[in-house]
LUMLUMLO-969268 format. One record per residue (C-alpha): z, x negated, y. Coordinates in steps of 0.05 Angstrom, whole numbers, plus 5000, padded with zeros to 4 digits. Each point is the difference from the previous one (the first is absolute). Layout:
<atoms>
ZXY/...
</atoms>
This chain:
<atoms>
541348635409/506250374974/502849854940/498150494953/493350455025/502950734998/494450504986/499750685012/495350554965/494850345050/494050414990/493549554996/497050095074/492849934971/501250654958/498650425055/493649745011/497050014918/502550715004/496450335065/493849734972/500149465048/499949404961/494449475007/496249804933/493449584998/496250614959/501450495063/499149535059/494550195043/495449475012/493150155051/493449754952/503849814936/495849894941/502450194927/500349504950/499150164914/500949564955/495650044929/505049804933/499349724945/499850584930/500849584960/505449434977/496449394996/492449865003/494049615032/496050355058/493849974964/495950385061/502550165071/495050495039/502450315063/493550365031/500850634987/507849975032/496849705062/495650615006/506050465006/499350375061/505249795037/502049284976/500249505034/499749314961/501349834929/503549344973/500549644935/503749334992/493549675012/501550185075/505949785009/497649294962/495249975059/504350055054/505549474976/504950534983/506349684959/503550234936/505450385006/506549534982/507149894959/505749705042/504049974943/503949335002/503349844927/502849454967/494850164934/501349484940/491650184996/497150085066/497350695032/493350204988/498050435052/492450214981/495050265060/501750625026/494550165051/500050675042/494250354946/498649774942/496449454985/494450084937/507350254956/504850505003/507149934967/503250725000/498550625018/500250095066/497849365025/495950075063/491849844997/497150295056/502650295058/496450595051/500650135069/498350625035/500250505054/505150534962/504049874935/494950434960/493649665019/504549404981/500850264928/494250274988/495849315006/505949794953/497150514958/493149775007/501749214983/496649784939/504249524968/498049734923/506649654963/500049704935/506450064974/504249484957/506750014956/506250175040/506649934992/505150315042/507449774965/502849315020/501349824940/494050204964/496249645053/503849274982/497150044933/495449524984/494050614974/502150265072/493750225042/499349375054/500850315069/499049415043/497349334974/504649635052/507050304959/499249784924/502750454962/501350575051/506349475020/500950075085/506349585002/506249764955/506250105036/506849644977/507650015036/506549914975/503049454944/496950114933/504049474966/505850225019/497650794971/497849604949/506749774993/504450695005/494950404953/502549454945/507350075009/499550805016/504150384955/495250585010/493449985025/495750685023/492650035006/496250525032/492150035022/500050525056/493950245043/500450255072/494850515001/494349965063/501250465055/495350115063/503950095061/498250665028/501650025068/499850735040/494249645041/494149594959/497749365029/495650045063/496949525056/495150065066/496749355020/498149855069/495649445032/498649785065/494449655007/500849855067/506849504987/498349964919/506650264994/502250494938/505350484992/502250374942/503450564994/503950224933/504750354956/504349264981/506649784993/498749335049/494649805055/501149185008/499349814930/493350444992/497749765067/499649194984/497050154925/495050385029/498849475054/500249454951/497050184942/495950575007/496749875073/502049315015/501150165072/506049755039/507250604987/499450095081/493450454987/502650494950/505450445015/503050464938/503850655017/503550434958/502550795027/504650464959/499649844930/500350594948/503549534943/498149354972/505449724948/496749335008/492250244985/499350015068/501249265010/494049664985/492149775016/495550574968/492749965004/499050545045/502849655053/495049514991/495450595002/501650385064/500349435040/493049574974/497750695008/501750075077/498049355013/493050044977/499350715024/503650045064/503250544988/507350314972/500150074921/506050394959/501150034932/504850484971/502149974935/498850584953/506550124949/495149814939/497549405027/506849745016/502450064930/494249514984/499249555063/508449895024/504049474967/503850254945/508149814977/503949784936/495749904938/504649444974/501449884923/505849614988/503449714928/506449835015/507349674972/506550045023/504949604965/508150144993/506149734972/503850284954/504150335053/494350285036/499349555057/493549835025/496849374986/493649945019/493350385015/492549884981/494250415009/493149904988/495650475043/493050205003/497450195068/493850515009/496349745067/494750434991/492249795014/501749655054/505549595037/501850535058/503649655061/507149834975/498150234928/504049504952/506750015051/502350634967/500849774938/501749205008/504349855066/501750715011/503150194922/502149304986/504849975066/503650654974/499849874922/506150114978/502850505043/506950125020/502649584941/503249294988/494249634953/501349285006/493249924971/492450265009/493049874981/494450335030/492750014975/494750495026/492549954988/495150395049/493850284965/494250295030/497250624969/495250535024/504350425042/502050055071/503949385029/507450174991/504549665069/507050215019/502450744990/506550135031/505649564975/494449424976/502949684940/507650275015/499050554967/496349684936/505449534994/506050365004/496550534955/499549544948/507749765000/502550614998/496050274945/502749334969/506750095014/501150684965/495949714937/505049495005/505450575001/496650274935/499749294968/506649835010/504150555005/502649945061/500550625039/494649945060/504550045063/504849494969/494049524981/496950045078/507449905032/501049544947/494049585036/499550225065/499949525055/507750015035/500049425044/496449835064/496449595022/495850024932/495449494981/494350354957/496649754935/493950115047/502249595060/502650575041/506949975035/502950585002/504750075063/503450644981/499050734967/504950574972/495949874930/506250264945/503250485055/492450375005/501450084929/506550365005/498650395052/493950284965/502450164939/505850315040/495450365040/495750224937/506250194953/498149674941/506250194973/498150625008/493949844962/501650224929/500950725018/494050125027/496049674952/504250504947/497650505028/492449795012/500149824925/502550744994/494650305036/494749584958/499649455041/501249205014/503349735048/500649265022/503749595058/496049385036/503649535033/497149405033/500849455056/495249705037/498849415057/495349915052/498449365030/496950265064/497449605062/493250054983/494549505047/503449515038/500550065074/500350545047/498950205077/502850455049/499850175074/504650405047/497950095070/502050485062/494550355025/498250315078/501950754975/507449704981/497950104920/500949404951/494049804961/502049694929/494649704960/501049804926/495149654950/502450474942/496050614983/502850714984/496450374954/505450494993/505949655013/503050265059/499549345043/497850455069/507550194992/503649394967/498249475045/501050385064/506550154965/501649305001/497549855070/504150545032/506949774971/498149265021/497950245066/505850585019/492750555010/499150604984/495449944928/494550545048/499149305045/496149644944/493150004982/497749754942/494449574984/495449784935/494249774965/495949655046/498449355009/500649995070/506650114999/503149364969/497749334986/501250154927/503850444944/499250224936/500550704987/504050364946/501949794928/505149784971/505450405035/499249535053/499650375063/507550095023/501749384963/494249475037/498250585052/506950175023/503449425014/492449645030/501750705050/507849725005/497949365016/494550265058/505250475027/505349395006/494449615035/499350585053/506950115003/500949275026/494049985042/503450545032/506649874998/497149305045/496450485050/506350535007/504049295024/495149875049/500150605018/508350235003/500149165024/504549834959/499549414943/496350164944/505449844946/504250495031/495250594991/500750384931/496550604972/504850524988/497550814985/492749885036/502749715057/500149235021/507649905029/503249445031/506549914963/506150045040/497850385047/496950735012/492549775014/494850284957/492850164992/496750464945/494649704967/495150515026/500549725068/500049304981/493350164970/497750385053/501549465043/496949434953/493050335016/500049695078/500049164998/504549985059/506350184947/499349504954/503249374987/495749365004/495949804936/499850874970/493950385004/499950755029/501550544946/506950084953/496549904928/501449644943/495849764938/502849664928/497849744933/503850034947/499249464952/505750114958/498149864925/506250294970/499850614951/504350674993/501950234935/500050784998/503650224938/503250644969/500650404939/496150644986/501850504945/495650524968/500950594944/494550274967/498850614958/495449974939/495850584967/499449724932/494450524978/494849865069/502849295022/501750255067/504349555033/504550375063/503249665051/506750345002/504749505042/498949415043/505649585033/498649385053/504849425018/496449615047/502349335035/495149855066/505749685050/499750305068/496250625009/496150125059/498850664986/503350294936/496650685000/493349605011/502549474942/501350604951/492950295005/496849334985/504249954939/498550694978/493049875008/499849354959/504250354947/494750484991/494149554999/505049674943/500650754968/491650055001/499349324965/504950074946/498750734993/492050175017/495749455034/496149594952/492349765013/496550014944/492949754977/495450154953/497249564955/493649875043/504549905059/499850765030/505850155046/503450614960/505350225047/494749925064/503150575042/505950434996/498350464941/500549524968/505349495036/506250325003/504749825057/507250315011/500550665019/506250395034/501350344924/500349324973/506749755036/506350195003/505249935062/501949355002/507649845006/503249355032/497149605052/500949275041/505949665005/500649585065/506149574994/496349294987/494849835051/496349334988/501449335037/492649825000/499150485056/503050195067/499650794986/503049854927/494350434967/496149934936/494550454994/498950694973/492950124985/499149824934/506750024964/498850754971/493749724962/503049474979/505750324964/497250644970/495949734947/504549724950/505950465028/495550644972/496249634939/507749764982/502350744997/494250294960/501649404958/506650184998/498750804987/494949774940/504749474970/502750494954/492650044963/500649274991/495349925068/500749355041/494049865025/495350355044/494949775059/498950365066/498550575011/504250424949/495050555006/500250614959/495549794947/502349224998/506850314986/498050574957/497249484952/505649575006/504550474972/494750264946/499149284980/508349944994/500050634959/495349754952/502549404987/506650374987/497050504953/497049374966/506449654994/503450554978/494350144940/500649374981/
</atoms>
């Protein structure tokens, strides 16, 4: 592997295909005799099925069976699981989470009876027809609110609405620097819900054959293997051999995508007792309702400093939302996820972490992209320019002031921190950005009637995500090269970035690759996307299978140019003997690795090689993002008017590909500090269920963005030197934006404000400022 990976920016190969119409999505693949599966929901928040009658929806012309939990009871079906693995100070409690409801429901949307029939509309009209009597109770659908002791009970085994406890870092020792601080800065901050969104909602088709018992499902997912033996384990208890999980193009999944839904359960008990294909497609409505939502994490925190502004140490004190129920990885968001990034790019010799899940009558909340990166490093920054404000230190000064300078860095948290361009991202942004430039143009906003402000913030990404990964490379009888990764692209660009890799190792042409993923068949393991894992674990598991077939056939071109093996090297795509003019393309070795008769003793026929990577180490994606905002003071309009990006990912495979993933996490960071918020009612009634009423990004919403990836410090903890892209922009956006509205209301005496600065949040905001001046003034 050469020193340094050098990238180079292509145009994604799988474009062509989404484009022409031809791409391959579970809701449009054709399947002979399918069945259509509906799902009945929960209206209500929280309440006791008092009477379940399901004639008439059996009647339906057209339908085919009707289920309720009792069903599934009968036929030994499992609860669906958590996986989470913490270190909780109080341990997990991860209540039943069966496929339908059993005698309870815990938020709207929960799933009680589900309807299989010939066509979709037969399908809902028996779901129409169900008769279903609920007694409804109390809700509650804050965490906080729910952790007080007159607190509706939501599950009798979680006194008081607790799931877990969750404690890392030295509290003495915070303890200790809060004492001695010169200045110390609180702030309670809340990281509003989103719902992910994705172009394409959630779908699945479940096969059986009853012939070998065997199951296959077929999904929109962002990993096969990991699916595949909870499914096996938990739900069927059947050995992983029989079920095999496939995924095709994904439209989006931002981590939503990741995770055991009941459906799946669904389709394929469904099959099995029918004998016959079932598909359930998602409608947009029900997804807002039924898919694991993100954030929803209340933190009060402290940051203590001397009395020259240096850091001293951190504590925060976090309340986690995990929704009704304990989805699949629920509480790693915000325990091992947030806790290994709190801090961010700075020095803090000392921090204290404390976050309590509660359960509350909404839907489970798992990892959105970034997963606890984005909460922490939101809250430090926010921190940092209250800290500015405190002590009078100018904001830029106070963050170089801290920032971490040398490497390798040792981390409050226990991460070591092999390198990172952490205070020359901020130069180069604020550069890039002119802040000096900055004064003018908020002159002349302030002349026009309005109010400008300047964010800046910095952020870092621990990224590796699940441990392990898988990879194959093999020749195949047309010539081609089949690579197989256990990574999933739901957007990504991998179709193009890991042949990208291949054909440099391999001296091809990129058109000689074919690219493989999502099946179980595949690989003996993997584990999907998250965690901007996939180049990181992904890539160098496809280095390390490449090197293997490399020297499998550097050992057959010997045999074959008779010459010793340890003087045959692999130059340009040919295997030469060195010294001398003898040569063989490694087209022809493989092409000659087919027939027995060419191979050295003790080596099977074919030129393939297959790798796990079981590297545990983490990259450390960093940069510094700046935004300007302009303020209508009389409608609370907040415009996006500049935004600059000064991104450190090592290496880039390929930068044009790189760029688009940050773009498109800065904007999901623009839509939760500007417009996403989930909000309930009182009863528990989703207000925002659909996008009237949720408003995501639009075009009009975002300026060009300026600046871009900086490539000149690639990571030791991997052979291609990369970091990861795909969550960075959604890590850094929130506080970046939220610090320059800050920033553009300071001058009303405005500090604080939560996510999203909508119109009316900050239209009453600055009435409330001008009140209170008026009043001060009077008096």
């Amino acid at each position: 592997m050469q020193e340094r990976y050098q990238g180079r920016s292509l145009n994604r190969l799988e474009d062509h295909r989404f484009l022409t119409g031809h791409g391959n999505y579970v809701a449009n693949d054709h399947v002979p005799g399918v069945l259509h599966l509906h799902v009945v929901r929960s209206p209500v928040a929280f309440a006791r099925i008092a009477r379940l009658d399901l004639a008439a929806a059996r009647a339906v012309p057209g339908v085919v069976a009707v289920y309720s939990e009792a069903d599934l009871a009968a036929d030994g079906i499992g609860e669906l699981p958590c996986i989470t693995v913490i270190e909780a100070v109080e341990p997990i409690v991860v209540p039943p989470r069966p496929a339908l409801a059993r005698g309870v429901v815990r938020h709207v949307g929960d799933p009680v009876v589900c309807i299989v029939a010939e066509s979709p509309e037969a399908a809902l009209a028996a779901g129409e027809a169900v008769v279903v009597v609920y007694e409804e109770m109390p809700c509650v659908t804050v965490a906080t609110a729910a952790l007080q002791p007159d607190a509706p009970p939501i599950w009798p085994e979680a006194p008081g609405n607790s799931a877990f406890l969750f404690r890392k870092g030295d509290a003495s020792a915070v303890a200790a620097a809060m004492a001695r601080a010169a200045h110390v800065v609180e702030c309670d901050l809340f990281n509003n819900r989103v719902v992910a969104a994705p172009l394409e909602t959630r779908a699945a088709i479940g096969f059986h054959d009853r012939k070998t018992d065997g199951f296959c499902l077929s999904l929109t997912g962002q990993g096969v293997h990991d699916l595949r033996r909870q499914l096996a384990n938990t739900i069927f208890r059947v050995p992983v051999e029989s079920i095999r999980v496939v995924v095709p193009d994904v439209g989006g999944g931002f981590g939503m995508k990741n995770y055991l839904y009941p459906e799946y359960v669904l389709v394929l008990w469904a099959a099995r007792k029918l004998g016959r294909p079932v598909r359930w497609v998602s409608e947009r409505s029900e997804d807002f309702v039924s898919s694991a939502q993100g954030r929803d994490f209340f933190t009060r925190s402290r940051l203590a400093l001397d009395s020259k502004g240096r850091f001293l140490g951190l504590e925060v004190r976090a309340v986690a939302n995990m929704g009704a129920y304990l989805s699949t990885q629920g509480p790693i968001s915000s325990t091992n996820a947030a806790g290994s990034a709190m801090g961010g790019v700075y020095d803090i010799p000392a921090v204290f972490v404390e976050v309590r899940g509660a359960f509350t009558n909404t839907p489970p909340i798992d990892a959105y992209r970034g997963a606890g990166k984005p909460e922490a490093n939101y809250l430090i920054e926010r921190l940092v320019n209250l800290a500015s404000l405190r002590t009078g230190i100018d904001a830029v000064k106070l963050r170089r002031r801290n920032i971490i300078g040398r490497f390798p860095h040792r981390t409050a948290m226990g991460m070591k921190i092999d390198g990172g361009r952490f205070g020359a991202g901020l130069d180069e942004a604020l550069a890039l950005a002119d802040r000096d430039g900055f004064r003018k143009r908020r002159a002349q906003s302030k002349k026009a009637g309005f109010l400008r402000g300047l964010g800046i913030a910095c952020f870092l990404e621990t990224s590796r995500g699940a441990l392990g990964e898988f990879a194959r490379a093999a020749f195949e009888a047309d010539g081609t090269v089949s690579l197989a990764v256990g990574t999933q692209s739901n957007g990504q660009g991998h179709e193009t970035a890991y042949p990208q890799v291949a054909a440099d190792l391999l001296g091809l042409p990129i058109a000689a690759f074919r690219f493989h993923q999502g099946d179980t068949e595949l690989l003996p393991g993997g584990n999907g996307h998250g965690g901007a894992r996939s180049m990181h674990m992904g890539g160098t598991a496809l280095v390390m299978a490449v090197e293997t077939l490399i020297e499998k056939g550097r050992l057959i071109a010997a045999h074959l140019l008779q010459a010793p093996a340890d003087q045959v090297a692999f130059v340009d795509g040919s295997f030469v003997v060195q010294g001398t003019e003898r040569a063989i393309a490694i087209g022809k070795v493989a092409e000659a690795a087919r027939d027995p008769a060419n191979l050295p003793e003790g080596l099977t026929p074919g030129l393939e090689g297959s790798a796990k990577n079981g590297s545990d180490l983490y990259t450390f994606p960093n940069g510094c993002h700046v935004a300007e905002v302009e303020i209508d003071p009389e409608t609370g309009v907040v415009r996006l008017d500049r935004y600059t990006i000064a991104d450190d990912f090592g290496s880039l495979i390929n930068p044009r590909v790189a760029l688009g993933q940050v773009h498109g996490g800065v904007v999901q960071g623009i839509g939760q500090a500007l417009l996403e918020h989930v909000v309930f009612d009182s009863e528990g009634q989703l207000l925002t269920g659909s996008f009237q009423d949720y408003a995501l990004p639009r075009a009009q919403d975002l300026p060009n963005f300026a600046g871009g990836l900086n490539d000149s410090e690639p990571t030791l903890s991997n052979p291609l030197g990369v970091k990861g892209t795909g969550q960075a922009g959604s890590i850094a956006a929130p506080q970046t934006i939220m610090n320059a509205v800050l920033d553009a209301l300071s001058p009303l005496g405005i500090h604080e404000l939560d996510m999203p600065a909508t119109p009316f949040l900050v239209w009453s905001a600055i009435q409330a400022a001008r009140a209170t001046q008026r009043n001060s003034r009077e008096r």
